[in-house]
N, C-alpha and C positions, 0 to 999 in steps of 0.2 A: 917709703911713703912719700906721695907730692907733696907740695904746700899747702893748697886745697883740703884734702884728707886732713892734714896736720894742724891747719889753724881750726876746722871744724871741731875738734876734740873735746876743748873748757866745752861749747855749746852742747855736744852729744852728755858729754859729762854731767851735768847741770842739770840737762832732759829726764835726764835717769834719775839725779839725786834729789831732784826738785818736784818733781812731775811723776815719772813710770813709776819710784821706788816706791811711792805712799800711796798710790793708785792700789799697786798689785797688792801691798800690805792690809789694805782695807779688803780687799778680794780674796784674798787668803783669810782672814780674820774671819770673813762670813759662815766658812765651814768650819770654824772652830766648836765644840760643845758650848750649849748653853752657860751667862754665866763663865766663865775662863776666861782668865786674862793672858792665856798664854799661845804663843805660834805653833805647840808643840805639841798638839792635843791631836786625839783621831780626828778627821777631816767627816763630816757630818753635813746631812741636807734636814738637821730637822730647826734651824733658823728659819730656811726656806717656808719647812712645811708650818711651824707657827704662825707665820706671814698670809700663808697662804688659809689658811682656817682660822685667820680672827677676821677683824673688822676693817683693818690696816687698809683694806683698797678706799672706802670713804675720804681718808685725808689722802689718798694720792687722789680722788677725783675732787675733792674738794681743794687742791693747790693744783693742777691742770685748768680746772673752771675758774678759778682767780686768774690766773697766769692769761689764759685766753682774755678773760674780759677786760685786764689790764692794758696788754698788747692792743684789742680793738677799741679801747677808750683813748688811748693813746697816738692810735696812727689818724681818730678823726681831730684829736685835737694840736697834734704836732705838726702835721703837714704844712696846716692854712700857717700856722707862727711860722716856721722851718722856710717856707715862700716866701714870708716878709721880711726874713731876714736876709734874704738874697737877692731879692727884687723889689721889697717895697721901701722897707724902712732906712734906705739907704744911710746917711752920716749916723741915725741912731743906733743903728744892728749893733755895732763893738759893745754900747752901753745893754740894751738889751740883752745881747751874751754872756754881758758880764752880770747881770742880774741874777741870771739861770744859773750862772755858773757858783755865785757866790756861796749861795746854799749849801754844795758841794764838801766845804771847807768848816761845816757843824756835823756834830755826832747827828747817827740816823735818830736815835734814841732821844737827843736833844729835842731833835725838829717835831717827830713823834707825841711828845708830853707835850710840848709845845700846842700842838692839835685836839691834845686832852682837856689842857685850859681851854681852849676858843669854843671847844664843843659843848661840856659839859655844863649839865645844868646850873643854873646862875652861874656860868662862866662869862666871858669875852661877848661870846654870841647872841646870848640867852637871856642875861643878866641884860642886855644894852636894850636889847628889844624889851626886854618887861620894864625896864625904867622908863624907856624911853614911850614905847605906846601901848603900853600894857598888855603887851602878850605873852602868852604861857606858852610855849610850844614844847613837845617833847622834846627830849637831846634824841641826834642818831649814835651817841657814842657807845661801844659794846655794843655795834648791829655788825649786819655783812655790808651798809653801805657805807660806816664808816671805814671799814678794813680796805675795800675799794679806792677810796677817798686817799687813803693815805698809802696805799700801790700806785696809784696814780702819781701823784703827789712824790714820792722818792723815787721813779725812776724816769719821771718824764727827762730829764737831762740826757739816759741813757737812749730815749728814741730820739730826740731833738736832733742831736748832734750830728747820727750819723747821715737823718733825711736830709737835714743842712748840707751837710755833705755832697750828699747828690745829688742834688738840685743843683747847685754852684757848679757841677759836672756838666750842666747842660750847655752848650756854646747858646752865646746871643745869636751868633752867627746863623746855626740852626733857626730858632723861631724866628727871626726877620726872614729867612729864606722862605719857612711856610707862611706867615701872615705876607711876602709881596705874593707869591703860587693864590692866594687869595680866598688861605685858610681862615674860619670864626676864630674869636679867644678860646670857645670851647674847645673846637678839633684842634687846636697848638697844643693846649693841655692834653688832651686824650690821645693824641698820636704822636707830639714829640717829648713834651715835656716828661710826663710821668712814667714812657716805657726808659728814658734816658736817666731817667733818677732813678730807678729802681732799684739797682745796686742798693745805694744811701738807706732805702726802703727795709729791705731785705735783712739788711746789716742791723737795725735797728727793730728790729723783728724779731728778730733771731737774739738779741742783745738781752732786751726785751726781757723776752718771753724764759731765757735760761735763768736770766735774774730772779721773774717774779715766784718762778716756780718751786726758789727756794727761797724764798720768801718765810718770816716766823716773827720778827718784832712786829709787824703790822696788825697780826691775828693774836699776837699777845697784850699789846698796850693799847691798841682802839678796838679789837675788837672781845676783850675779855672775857674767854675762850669760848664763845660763842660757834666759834669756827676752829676746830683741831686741824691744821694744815700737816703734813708728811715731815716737815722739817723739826714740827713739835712731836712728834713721836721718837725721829730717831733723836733730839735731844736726850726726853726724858729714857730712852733706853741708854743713852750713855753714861748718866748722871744718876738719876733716880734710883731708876732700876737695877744700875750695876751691871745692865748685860751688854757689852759691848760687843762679842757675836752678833746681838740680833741686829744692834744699831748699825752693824757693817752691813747687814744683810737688805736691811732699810734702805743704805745710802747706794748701794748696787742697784739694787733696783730700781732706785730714784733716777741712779746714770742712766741705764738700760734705755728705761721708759724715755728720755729727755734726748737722749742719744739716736733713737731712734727717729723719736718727731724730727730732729734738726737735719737729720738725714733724709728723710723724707723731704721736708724745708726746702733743700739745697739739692735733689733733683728735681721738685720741681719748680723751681727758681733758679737757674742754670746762671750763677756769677759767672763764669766763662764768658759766655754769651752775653751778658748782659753789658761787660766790660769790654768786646768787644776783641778777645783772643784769639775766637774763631766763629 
């Protein structure tokens, strides 16, 4: 064997021990019988068909409809920050970064409760305004726009970062070449800037959107189950329920579905091409 071949091995190894081996184990597990905690059972599609004759599609379109609204609240509010921190906010950007970033380094669950005070009635929010000019407003806590709110809220770092990214991709070189050609600010944005960040875009998209869609403390702690997301059902099948067949068959299907969009995603957003390969 080359050296090539040979130092690749720990990694091949790793892939398999780390990654393929619990993949297929979950995949195999789905056709177990109901109920069974064992590998060793007849191999069975009536997980599937349980899946398929309950209700179970509502919380997979109820966590796609999150995960969407997430991603599009996120790329109009990431972008215009994500530009300033590459062209506007110059000596502050590091401090800036490091704001976004700090958060990072608290439990999601912390910052979450955290939201619960500020929200709840006579909390932080609530509480300030009716002292302060005597208003009563309802709390949104326990709605779907607080669930929103706090989607938003934990993963905007993970869009941030990577539009960051691509943007900073774009030479200066490029837009002084089109603004002396004696292109607007607008056409610089629309024809070089933004097809040139796209990558950054795309990456954070895709980032995004596989995060929010499994998504479950947010629909549990703000939105008090106002909202049964896919991720809370194959929970309670794992736990509750005791049936961890169907919980594999859950989370197969959760891949499937997720696996699918990102493939879709990624023809048609061709990184290739975007970066410039071919």
């Amino acid at each position: 064997m080359s050296p090539g071949p040979r130092s690749a091995i720990p990694v091949v190894v790793f892939l398999i021990v780390g990654f393929a081996a619990p993949l297929l184990a979950v995949i195999w597990f789905s056709f177990m019988p109901p109920r069974s905690f064992s590998f060793g059972g007849v191999p069975t599609l009536e997980n599937y068909r349980t899946i398929f004759e309950s209700t179970s599609y509502i919380s997979f379109l109820w966590s796609l409809g999150l995960a969407v609204v997430t991603v599009g609240l996120l790329a109009i509010t990431c972008y215009p920050v994500a530009y300033g921190l590459v062209r506007v906010f110059g000596k502050w950007a590091t401090l800036i970064t490091l704001l976004f970033t700090i958060p990072l380094f608290v439990s999601e669950n912390i910052r979450l409760y955290g939201w619960v005070l500020f929200l709840i009635k006579n909390g932080v929010l609530l509480g300030s305004l009716k002292s302060m000019f005597g208003w009563q407003l309802e709390s949104i806590l326990f709605s779907l726009p607080a669930i929103i709110l706090g989607m938003v809220y934990v993963y905007l770092p993970f869009m941030l970062f990577p539009m960051t990214l691509g943007i900073s991709m774009v030479p200066n070189e490029t837009r002084d070449a089109a603004f002396d050609l004696g292109a607007s600010r607008w056409q610089v944005f629309k024809e070089v800037e933004l097809p040139l960040s796209m990558p950054g875009v795309v990456i954070g998209f895709l980032l995004t959107f596989v995060l929010a869609i499994g998504a479950i403390a947010e629909a549990k702690v703000l939105g008090g189950q106002s909202v049964i997301p896919i991720t809370h059902d194959i929970e309670i099948a794992f736990t509750y329920s005791q049936n961890w067949p169907l919980g594999a068959a859950l989370s197969v299907l959760l891949m499937l579905v997720v696996g699918v969009l990102v493939l879709l995603a990624l023809r048609r957003f061709d990184l290739d091409t975007f970066l410039g390969r071919r």
